[in-house]
C-alpha positions as CSV (number, residue, x, y, z in Angstrom):
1,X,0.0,0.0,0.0
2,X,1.3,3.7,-1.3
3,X,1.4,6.7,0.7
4,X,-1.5,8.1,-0.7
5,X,-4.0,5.0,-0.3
6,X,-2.8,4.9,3.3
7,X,-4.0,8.5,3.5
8,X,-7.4,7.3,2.0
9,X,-7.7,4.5,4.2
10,X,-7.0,7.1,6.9
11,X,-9.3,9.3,5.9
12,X,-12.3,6.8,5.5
13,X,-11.6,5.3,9.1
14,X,-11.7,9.0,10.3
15,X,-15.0,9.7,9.1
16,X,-16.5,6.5,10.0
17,X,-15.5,7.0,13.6
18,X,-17.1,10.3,13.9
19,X,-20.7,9.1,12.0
20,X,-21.1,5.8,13.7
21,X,-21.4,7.1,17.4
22,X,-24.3,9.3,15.7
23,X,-25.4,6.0,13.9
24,X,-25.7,4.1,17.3
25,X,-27.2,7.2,19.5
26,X,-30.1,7.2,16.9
27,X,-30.7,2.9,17.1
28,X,-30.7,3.7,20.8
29,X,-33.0,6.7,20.9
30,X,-35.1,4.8,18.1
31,X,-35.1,1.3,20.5
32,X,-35.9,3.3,23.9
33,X,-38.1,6.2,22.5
34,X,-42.0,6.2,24.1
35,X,-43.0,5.4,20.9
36,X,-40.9,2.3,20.6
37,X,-42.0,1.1,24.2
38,X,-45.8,1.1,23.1
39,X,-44.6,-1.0,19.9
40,X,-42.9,-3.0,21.7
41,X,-45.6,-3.1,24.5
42,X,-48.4,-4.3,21.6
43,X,-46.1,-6.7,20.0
44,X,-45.4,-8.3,23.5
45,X,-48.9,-8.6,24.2
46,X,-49.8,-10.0,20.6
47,X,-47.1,-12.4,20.9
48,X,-48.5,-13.9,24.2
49,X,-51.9,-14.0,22.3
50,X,-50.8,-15.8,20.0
51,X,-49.0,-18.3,22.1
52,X,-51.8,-18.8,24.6
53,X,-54.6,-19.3,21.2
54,X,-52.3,-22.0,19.8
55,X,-52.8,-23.9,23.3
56,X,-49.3,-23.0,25.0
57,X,-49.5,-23.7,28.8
58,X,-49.6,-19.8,30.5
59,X,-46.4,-20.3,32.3
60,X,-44.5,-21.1,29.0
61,X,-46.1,-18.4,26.8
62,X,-45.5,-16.1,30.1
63,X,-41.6,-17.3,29.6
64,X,-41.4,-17.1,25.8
65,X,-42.8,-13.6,25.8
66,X,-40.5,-12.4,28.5
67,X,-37.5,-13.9,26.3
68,X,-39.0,-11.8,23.3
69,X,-39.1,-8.9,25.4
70,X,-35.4,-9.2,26.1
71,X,-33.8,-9.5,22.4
72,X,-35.0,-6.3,22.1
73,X,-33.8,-4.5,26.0
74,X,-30.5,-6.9,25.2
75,X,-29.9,-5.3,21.7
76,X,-30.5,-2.2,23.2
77,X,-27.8,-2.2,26.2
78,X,-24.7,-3.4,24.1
79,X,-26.0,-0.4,21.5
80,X,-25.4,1.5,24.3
81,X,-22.4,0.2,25.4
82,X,-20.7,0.5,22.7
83,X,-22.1,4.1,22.4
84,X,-20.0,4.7,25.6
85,X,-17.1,2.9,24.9
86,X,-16.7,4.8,21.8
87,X,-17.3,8.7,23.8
88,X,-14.4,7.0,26.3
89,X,-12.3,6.0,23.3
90,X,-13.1,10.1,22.5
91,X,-12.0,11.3,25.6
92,X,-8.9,8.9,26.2
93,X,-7.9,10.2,22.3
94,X,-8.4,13.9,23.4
95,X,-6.1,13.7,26.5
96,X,-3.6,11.4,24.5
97,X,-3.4,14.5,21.9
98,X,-3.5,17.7,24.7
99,X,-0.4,15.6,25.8
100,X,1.2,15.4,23.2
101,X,0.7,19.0,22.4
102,X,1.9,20.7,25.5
């Protein structure tokens, strides 16, 4: 690899990192908005319908439900943790460079 596809590498892996934070903060706000909780709310309780109309004992459709309900809240958390460990990632870059710079 030249110098100047280096630099292009460079320069896509620099604008990645600054629009992917953005990308995840608006999954997260999308997942945990009010909105989102009543969709997930109805599609909870339409799921456990469903289950308990096709003859699924209550405890199990009760079960099976809450592990539908947690894909989502899972998926959610490690959005947000990688949100954070990305802003850390920021801040531990920012100190490396004022560093540097003094």
């Amino acid at each position: 690899m030249d110098e100047k596809e280096a630099e292009e590498v460079e320069r896509i892996f620099r604008a990645l990192s600054s629009q992917i934070p953005a990308l995840i903060k608006g999954v997260i706000a999308s997942v945990f908005s009010e909105e989102a909780g009543r969709e997930m709310g109805r599609a909870a309780g339409a799921f456990y319908k469903s289950l308990i109309e096709s003859g699924i004992p209550e405890q199990t459709a009760l079960k099976m439900t809450e592990n539908y309900l947690s894909v989502f809240t899972n998926f959610g958390e490690i959005m947000r943790k990688i949100s954070i460990g990305k802003e850390g990632k920021k801040e531990s870059e920012k100190a490396i460079e004022e560093k540097h710079g003094e």
